[in-house]
C-alpha positions in Angstrom: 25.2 -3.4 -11.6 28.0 -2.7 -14.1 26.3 -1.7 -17.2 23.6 -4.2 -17.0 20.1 -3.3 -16.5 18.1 -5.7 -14.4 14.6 -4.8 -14.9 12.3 -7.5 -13.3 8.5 -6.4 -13.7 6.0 -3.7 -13.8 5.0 -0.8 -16.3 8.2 0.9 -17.7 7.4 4.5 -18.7 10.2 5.9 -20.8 11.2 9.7 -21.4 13.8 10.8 -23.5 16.3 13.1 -22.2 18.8 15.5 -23.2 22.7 14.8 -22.5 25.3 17.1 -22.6 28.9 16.2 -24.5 30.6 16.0 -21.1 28.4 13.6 -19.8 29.2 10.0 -19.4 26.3 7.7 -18.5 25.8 4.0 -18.5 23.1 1.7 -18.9 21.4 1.4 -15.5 22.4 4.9 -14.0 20.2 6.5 -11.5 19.7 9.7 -13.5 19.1 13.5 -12.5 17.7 16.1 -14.5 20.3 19.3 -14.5 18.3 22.2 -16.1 17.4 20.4 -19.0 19.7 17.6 -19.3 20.2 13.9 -17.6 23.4 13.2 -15.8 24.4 10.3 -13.7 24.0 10.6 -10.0 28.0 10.2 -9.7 28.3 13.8 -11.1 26.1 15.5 -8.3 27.5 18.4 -6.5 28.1 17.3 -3.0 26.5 19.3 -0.1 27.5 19.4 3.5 27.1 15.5 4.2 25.4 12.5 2.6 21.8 13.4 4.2 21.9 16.7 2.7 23.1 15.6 -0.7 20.8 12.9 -1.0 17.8 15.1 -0.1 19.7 17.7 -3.0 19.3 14.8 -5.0 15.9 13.5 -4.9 14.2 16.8 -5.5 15.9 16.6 -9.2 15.5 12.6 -9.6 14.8 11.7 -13.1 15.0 7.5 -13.1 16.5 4.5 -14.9 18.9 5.3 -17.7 17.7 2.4 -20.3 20.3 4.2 -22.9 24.2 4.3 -22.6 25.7 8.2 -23.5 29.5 8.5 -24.4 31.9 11.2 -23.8 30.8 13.8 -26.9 27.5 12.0 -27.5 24.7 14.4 -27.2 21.7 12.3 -28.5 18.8 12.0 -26.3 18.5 8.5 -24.4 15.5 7.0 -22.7 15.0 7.2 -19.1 12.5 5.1 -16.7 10.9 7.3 -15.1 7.8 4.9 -14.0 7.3 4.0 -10.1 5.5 0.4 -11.4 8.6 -0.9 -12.5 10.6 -2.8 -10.5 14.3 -3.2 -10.6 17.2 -5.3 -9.2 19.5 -3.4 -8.0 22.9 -3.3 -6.0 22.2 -2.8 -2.5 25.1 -2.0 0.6 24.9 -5.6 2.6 21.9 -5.7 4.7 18.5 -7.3 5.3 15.1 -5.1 4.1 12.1 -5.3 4.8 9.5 -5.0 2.3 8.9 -0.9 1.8 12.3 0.3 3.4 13.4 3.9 1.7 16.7 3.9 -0.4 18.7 6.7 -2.0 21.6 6.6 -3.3 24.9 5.0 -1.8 27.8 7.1 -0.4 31.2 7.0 -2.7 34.3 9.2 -1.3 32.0 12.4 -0.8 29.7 11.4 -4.4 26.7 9.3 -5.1 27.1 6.4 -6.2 25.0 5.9 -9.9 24.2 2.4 -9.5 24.0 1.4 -6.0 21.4 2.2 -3.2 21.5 2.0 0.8 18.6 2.3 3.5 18.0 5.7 4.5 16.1 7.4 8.1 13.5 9.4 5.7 11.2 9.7 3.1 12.7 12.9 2.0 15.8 11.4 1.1 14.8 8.3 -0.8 14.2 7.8 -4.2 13.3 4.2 -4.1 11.5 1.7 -2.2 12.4 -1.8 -1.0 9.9 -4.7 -3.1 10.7 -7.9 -1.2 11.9 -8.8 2.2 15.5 -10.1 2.0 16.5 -11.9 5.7 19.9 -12.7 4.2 22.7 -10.5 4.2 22.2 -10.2 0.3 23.8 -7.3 -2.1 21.1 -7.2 -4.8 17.2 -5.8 -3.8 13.9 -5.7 -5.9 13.1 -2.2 -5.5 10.9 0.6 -7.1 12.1 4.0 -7.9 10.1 7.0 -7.0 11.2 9.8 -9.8 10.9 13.8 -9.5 8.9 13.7 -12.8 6.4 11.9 -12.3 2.8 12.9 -10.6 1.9 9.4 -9.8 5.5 8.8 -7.5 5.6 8.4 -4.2 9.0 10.6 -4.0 7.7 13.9 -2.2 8.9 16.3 -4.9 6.6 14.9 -7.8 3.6 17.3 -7.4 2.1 19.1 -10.6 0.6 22.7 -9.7 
């Protein structure tokens, strides 16, 4: 995705978020809220394997990052946080089916901050495919499913 957001459609709900100076996050970033500020899903602590840190990492899933924050910058930016808007986003080679769970793509033992893959449960997604792709195609329409919000599908958005 490379600094470009690629929002396609739907109802874009944004927050806005506290950074910390030591933060670096671009436009586009799957975001995660760390006490009480957003950082990109690159600077998650690893845990164990990729199953265990992506299921870390949806129970703290914030959304879209529709606001770029510098080293040193400590303004508030907007995040998505929505589960009606619908994204395209950079996808590990593959076909989807329509409603396949994503999380976050595997670096060298990090999340990736702007790519997804398919994942074996609901508990470790934090998105949802939005179109069938037959194709061996890179980019997906997909939906995100955000901690923070009580109208998500992601299984850690209750309020009570």
């Amino acid at each position: 995705m490379g600094n470009q957001l690629r929002f396609r459609s739907g109802q874009v709900q944004l927050v806005k978020v506290r950074v910390d100076s030591g933060s670096v996050i671009s436009v586009g970033d799957l975001v995660y809220l760390d006490g009480d500020d957003a950082k990109p899903g690159s600077s998650f602590a690893w845990d164990t394997d990729l199953a265990t840190t992506q299921a870390a990492f949806a129970e703290v899933f914030l959304g879209v990052a529709h606001q770029p924050s510098a080293a040193g910058e400590t303004e508030a930016i907007s995040v998505d946080v929505s589960p009606f808007s619908v994204y395209e986003f950079d996808v590990q080679t593959g076909t989807y089916e329509l409603g396949d769970v994503l999380g976050p793509d595997e670096g060298s033992s990090t999340l990736q901050s702007q790519q997804l893959e398919s994942v074996g449960s609901a508990g470790l997604g934090i998105a949802r495919a939005m179109e069938f792709k037959a194709s061996n195609s890179g980019l997906l329409r997909v939906s995100f499913a955000s901690a923070f919000h009580a109208a998500s599908a992601n299984v850690n958005a209750t309020v009570g």
